[in-house]
C-alpha positions in Angstrom: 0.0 0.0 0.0 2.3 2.9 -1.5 -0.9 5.4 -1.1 -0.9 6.0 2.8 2.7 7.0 3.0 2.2 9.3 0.6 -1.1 10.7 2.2 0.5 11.3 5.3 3.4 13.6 3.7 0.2 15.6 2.2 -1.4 15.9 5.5 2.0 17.3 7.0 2.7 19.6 4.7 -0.8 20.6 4.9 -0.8 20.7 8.7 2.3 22.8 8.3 1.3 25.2 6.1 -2.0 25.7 8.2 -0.1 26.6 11.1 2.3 29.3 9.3 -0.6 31.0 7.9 -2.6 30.9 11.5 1.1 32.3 13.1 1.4 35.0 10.0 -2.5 35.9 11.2 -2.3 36.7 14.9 1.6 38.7 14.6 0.7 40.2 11.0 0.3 43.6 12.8 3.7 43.4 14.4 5.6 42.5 11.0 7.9 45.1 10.0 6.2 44.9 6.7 2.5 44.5 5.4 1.9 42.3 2.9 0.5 43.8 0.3 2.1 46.8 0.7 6.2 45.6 0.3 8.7 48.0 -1.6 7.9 47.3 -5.4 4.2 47.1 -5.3 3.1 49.6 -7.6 0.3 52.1 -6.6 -1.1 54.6 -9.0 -3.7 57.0 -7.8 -6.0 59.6 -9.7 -8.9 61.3 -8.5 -11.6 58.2 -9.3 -9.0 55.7 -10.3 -6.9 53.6 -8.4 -4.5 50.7 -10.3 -2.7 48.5 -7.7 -0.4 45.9 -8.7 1.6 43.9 -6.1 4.8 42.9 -7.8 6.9 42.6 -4.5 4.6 40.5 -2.9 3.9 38.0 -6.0 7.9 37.9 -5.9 7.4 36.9 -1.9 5.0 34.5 -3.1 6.5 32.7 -5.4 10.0 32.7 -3.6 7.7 30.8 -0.8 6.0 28.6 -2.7 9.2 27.5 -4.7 11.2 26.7 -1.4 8.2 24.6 -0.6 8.3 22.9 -3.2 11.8 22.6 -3.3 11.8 20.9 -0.3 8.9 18.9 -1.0 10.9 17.0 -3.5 13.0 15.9 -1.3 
């Protein structure tokens, strides 16, 4: 039974991931930064227009997610 070994490494990583998110949620307001608002996001205001693109964070993102799976692999 090769499925249950594999199952458990989900449920781990799963476990794991639910736990950083609930940590990033009760000390977001004492991060140094705000997601959503890093240095590169791009913010363009008029007077009844507002374009906001978040280019740092999708770079925070995807550094994230890549270690993850990075380590996932292994």
């Amino acid at each position: 039974m090769h499925f249950w070994p594999e199952t458990g490494k989900v449920l781990i990583v799963l476990g794991l991931l639910l736990a950083a998110v609930g940590l990033f949620l009760v000390f977001k307001d004492k991060l140094p930064f705000t997601p959503g608002r890093l240095p590169g996001d791009i913010v363009i205001r008029r007077e009844n227009f507002t374009f906001y693109f978040p280019l740092g964070t999708c770079i925070l993102v995807s550094a994230i997610i890549t270690i993850v799976f990075l380590l996932w692999r292994r």
